[in-house]
N, C-alpha and C positions, 0 to 999 in steps of 0.2 A: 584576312591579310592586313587590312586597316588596323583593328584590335591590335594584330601581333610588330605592326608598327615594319608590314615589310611593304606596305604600299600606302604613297601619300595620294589619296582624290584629289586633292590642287595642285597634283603635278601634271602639266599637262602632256605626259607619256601613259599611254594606255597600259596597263596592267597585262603584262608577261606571265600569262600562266605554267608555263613550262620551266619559266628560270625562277620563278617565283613559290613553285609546290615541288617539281621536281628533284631528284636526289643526281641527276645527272644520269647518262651512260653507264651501265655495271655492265661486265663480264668484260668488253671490251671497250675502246675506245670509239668504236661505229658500229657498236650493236643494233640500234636501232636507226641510226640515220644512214646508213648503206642501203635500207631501204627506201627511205622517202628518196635518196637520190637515184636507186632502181627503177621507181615509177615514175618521178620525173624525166630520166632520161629515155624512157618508153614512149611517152605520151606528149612531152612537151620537147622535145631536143633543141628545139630553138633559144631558150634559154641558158644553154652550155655552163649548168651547173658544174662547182668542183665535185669532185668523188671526196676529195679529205677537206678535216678539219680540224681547228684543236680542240675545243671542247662546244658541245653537242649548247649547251645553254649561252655561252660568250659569245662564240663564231655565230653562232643564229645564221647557218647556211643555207636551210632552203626558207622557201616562201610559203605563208600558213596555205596558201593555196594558188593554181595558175589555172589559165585555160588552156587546153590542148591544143595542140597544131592543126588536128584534125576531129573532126566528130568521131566518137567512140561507139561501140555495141557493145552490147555482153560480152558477146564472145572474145572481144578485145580487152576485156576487165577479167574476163577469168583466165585465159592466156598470160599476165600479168601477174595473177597470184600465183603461178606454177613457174615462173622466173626462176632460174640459179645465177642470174647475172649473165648467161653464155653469149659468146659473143664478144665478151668487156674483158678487159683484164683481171676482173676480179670474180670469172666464170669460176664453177666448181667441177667444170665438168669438160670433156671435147677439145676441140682443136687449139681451141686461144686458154685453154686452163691450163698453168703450171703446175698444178698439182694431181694430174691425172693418177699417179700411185697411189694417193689416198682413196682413190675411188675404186680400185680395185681392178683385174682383168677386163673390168666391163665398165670399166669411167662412169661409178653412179656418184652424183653429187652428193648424195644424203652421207654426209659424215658423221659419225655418232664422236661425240667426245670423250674422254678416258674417264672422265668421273671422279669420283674416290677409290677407284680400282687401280689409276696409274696416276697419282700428281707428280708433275712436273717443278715440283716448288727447288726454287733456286739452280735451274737448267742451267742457265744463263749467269749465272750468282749472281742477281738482279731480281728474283721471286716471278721471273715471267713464267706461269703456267701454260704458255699455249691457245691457241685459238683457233676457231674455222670461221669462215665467213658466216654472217647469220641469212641467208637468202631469203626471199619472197614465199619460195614455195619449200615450206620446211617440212620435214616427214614427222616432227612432232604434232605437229597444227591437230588440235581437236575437231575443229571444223572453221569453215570461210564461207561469206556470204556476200550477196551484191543486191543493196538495194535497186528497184527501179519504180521510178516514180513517175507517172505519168497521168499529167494532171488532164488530160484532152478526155478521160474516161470516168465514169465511174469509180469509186473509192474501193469494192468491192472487187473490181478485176482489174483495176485500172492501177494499184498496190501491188507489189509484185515483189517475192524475195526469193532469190536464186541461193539455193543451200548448199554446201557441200560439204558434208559431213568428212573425218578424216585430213590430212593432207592434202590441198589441192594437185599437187602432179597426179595423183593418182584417183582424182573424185570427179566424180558426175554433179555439178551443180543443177539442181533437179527446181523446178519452178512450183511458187505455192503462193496463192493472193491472197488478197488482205483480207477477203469476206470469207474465208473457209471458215468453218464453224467448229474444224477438228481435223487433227494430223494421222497419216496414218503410224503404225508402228514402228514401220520401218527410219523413223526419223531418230529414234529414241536409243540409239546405240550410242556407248560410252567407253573409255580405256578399261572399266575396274569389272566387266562382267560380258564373259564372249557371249554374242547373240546373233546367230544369222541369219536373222531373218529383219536383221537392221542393215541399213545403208553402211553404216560405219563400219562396221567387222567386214562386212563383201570390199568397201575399198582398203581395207588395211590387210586382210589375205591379198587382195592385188598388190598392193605399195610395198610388202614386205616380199612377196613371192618374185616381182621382178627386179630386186637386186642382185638373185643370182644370174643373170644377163643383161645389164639393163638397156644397155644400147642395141640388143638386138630386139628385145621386147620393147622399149617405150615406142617406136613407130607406129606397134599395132594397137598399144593403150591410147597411142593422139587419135588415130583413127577411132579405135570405139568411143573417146568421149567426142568427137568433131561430131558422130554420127546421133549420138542420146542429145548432146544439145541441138541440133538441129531437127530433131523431131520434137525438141522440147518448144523452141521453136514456132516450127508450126503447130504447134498443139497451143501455145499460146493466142495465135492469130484467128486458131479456129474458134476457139471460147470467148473471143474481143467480138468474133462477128455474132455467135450465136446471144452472148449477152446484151450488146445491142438493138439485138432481132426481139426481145423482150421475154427471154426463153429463163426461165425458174433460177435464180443464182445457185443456190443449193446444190441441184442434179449437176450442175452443169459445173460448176468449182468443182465437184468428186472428181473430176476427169484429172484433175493435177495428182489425184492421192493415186488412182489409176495407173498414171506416169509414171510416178513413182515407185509403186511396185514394178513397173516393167522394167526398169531400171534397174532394180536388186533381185529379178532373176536374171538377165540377162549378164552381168554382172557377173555371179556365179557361173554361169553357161561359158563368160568369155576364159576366166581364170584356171575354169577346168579345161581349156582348148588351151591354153597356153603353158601349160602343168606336160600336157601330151607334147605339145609341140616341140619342148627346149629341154624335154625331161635330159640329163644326165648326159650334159654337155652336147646334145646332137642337136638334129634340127630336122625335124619331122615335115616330108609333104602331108598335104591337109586335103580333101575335097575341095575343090572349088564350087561347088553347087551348095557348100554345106556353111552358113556361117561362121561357126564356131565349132569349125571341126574337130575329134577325138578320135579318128582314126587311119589307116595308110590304105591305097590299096596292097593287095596279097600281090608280093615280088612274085614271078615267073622264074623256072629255072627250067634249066638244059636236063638228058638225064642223067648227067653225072657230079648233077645236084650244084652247076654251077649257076647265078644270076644270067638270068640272058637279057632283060632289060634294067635300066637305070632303077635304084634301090629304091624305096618310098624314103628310107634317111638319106636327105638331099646333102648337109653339110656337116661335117665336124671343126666347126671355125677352131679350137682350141684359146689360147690366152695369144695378145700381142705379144711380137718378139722382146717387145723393149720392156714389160713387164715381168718377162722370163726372166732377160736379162738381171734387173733389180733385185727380182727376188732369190738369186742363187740358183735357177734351176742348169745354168752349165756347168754347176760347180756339182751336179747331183752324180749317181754312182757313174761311172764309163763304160762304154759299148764293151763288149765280149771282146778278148783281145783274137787276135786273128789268125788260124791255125799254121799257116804260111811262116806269121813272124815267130810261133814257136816249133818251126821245123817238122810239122804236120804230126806231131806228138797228139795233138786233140782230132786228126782227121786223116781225110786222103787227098792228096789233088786232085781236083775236078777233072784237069785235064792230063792226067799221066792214065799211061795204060798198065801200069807195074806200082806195085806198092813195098816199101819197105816191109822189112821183116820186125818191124818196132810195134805194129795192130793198131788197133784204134785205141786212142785213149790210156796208150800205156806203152813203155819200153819192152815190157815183156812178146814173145812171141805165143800169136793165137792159134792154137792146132785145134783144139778140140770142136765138131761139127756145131755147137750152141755158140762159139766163140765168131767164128767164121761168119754163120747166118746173119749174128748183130755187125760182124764186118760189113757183110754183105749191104746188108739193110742200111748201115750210116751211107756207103757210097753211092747205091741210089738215089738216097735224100741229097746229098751233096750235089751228085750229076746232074737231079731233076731239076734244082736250084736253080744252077750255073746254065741250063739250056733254058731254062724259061727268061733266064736276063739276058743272053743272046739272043737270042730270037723272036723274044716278046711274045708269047702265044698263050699267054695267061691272060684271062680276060681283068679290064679293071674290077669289077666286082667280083670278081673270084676271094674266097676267105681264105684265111689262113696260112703258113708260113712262107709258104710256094709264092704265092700274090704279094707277099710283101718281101720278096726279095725281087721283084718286076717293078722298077720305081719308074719307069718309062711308060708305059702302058698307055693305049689312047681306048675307048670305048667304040670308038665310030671304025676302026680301023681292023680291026680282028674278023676273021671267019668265026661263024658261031658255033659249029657242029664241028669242026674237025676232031678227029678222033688223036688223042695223042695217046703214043703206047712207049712204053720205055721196057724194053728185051736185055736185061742181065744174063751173060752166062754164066753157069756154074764154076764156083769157086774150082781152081785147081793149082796143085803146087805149082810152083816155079820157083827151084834153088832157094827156097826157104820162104818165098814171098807169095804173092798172088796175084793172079791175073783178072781181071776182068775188062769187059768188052760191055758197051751201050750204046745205044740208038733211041731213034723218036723216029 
């Protein structure tokens, strides 16, 4: 910097390395300082940094470093890399995010940008391209690590690097010290070649598998990694005592490579429970006795093959109203119109005991006994309808068309065995028309 005459030594301002080598902020204007103000405003709030500024080298807005308000853990440093801002006004995701549409029926932060697939150039006729916030915890992230440095021990165990391979929302920061002599395999996964029997591809099948729901899955991803670092953990405490104790460093570091693997099966184990669980829009019960359950118990049914107890598929959440709304689905095809508004030309009245001479489905008049039968047949279906919405004796888990014209239905409230029977008489003229008569 001297040589190139961008920094005087007898000027007595210390040498700016950021405004001095740096080329400034690209893609956007708080590319990367949205971050340093995400971690500040985590860790330090006391300081009530600005969120904006004008430019990243002149504004010189935060501080090359502060001390927190409160003493930190790990667990509070890797919480921190898995940030989308939420919470702030400049969340990607949830209650305080304005732009929950971008995130899709299931509000995931992770926005991918259009690329050279869709530029944006001259939107605005200004050449604005567009932007998303760049967050903390990005789904591109190769991997993220957390030194700990802990001088009270040995250099051997007392070194510590907390790894997480992949994106942090979605990685297990797995522990490895400083005296290990060699990693396991599973460390060594990469974007350019699937491998799974690496860390890296187990949290990238997770990271990309829960943006098909992610608000309903990420609960049980905080829980599984709350639960791997906390045995990581204690797995760290126990190797501080036994190396202390004067126990072989070697045998006793294996036990992080150990962790480690237990981690990228379990991993796999959890991914495939959550494959099961959310498959195809529903929401699967799980065992309770079983971790990372894959299967339902077997429904019970009546014998006329209705559910008699509550389904193992507990919920069909669907998408929120207000994303329906946005995306056109009330503009989608319209309900069947309704045979009433067109003068029962498509049916018969449920409740008349005489039918026009017009048939089912047509102006013409039905005489012949195959014409009749399918008469017959529609006004049952129509009857059986119209009496299970009266009087609700369809059970809620009953299938099929019968059950979903019962939009009342309670579960707790029905007899279970009643026998319902629906008694058609035989078709017979009447001045051109037909009679029939039903019960239950």
């Amino acid at each position: 910097a001297t040589e190139l005459g961008w920094f005087d030594p007898d000027d007595d301002k210390l040498l700016d390395f950021t405004a001095t080598y740096s080329d400034g902020e690209y893609s956007h204007q708080f590319y990367s300082g949205r971050r340093s103000w995400g971690v500040y405003s985590m860790f330090a709030p006391s300081l009530q940094l600005e969120a904006d500024y004008v430019e990243w080298r002149i504004s010189k807005p935060y501080p090359f470093a502060a001390k927190p308000d409160k003493k930190l853990s790990v667990t509070d440093v890797a919480n921190a890399m898995r940030s989308y801002y939420e919470g702030t006004d400049f969340s990607q995701a949830g209650e305080t995010s304005g732009i929950n549409l971008a995130g899709g029926p299931f509000r995931t932060p992770d926005h991918v940008a259009g690329g050279n697939s869709t530029p944006f150039e001259n939107l605005n006729g200004d050449g604005d391209t567009g932007n998303w916030e760049r967050t903390i915890g990005l789904y591109r992230t190769s991997d993220s690590y957390i030194t700990q440095s802990r001088g009270w021990l040995e250099d051997a165990h007392g070194g510590i690097i907390w790894f997480g391979p992949y994106a942090a929302p979605y990685s297990v920061f797995v522990p490895f010290a400083a005296g290990m002599k060699s990693l396991p395999h599973a460390t060594l996964g990469n974007h350019m070649r699937l491998d799974k029997k690496t860390l890296f591809w187990a949290f990238r099948y997770l990271g990309n598998y829960v943006q098909n729901k992610y608000e309903a899955m990420m609960g049980e991803v905080t829980a599984f990694q709350q639960h791997a670092m906390q045995r990581s953990l204690e797995l760290q405490a126990s190797i501080d005592s036994l190396m202390n104790g004067g126990e072989s460093s070697d045998s006793v570091l294996e036990l992080y490579s150990a962790n480690a693997n237990k981690v990228l099966e379990e991993t796999w184990e959890f991914s495939d429970h959550l494959m099961f669980k959310f498959a195809d829009g529903q929401v699967h019960a799980t065992p309770t006795d079983v971790q990372y359950g894959t299967s339902t118990p077997p429904r019970k049914y009546s014998v006329k093959g209705v559910t008699t107890k509550e389904a193992p598929i507990v919920d069909q959440p669907g998408y929120r109203t207000e994303w329906l709304e946005k995306v056109g689905f009330l503009d989608g095809p319209p309900p069947p119109p309704n045979c009433e508004d067109l003068d029962w030309q498509c049916g018969h009245a449920p409740s008349s005991s005489s039918v026009s001479n017009s048939g089912l489905r047509s102006e013409s008049t039905k005489d012949d006994a195959s014409n009749n039968a399918s008469t017959q047949a529609w006004i049952v279906y129509i009857q059986g309808k119209e009496r299970a919405l009266r009087s609700n004796t369809v059970t809620c888990d009953a299938v099929g068309d019968v059950a979903a014209a019962v939009k009342k239905c309670s579960p707790r409230s029905m007899q279970k065995n009643v026998q319902h029977v629906l008694s058609v008489s035989p078709v017979q003229p009447n001045g051109g028309g037909q009679k029939e008569t039903g019960r239950v």
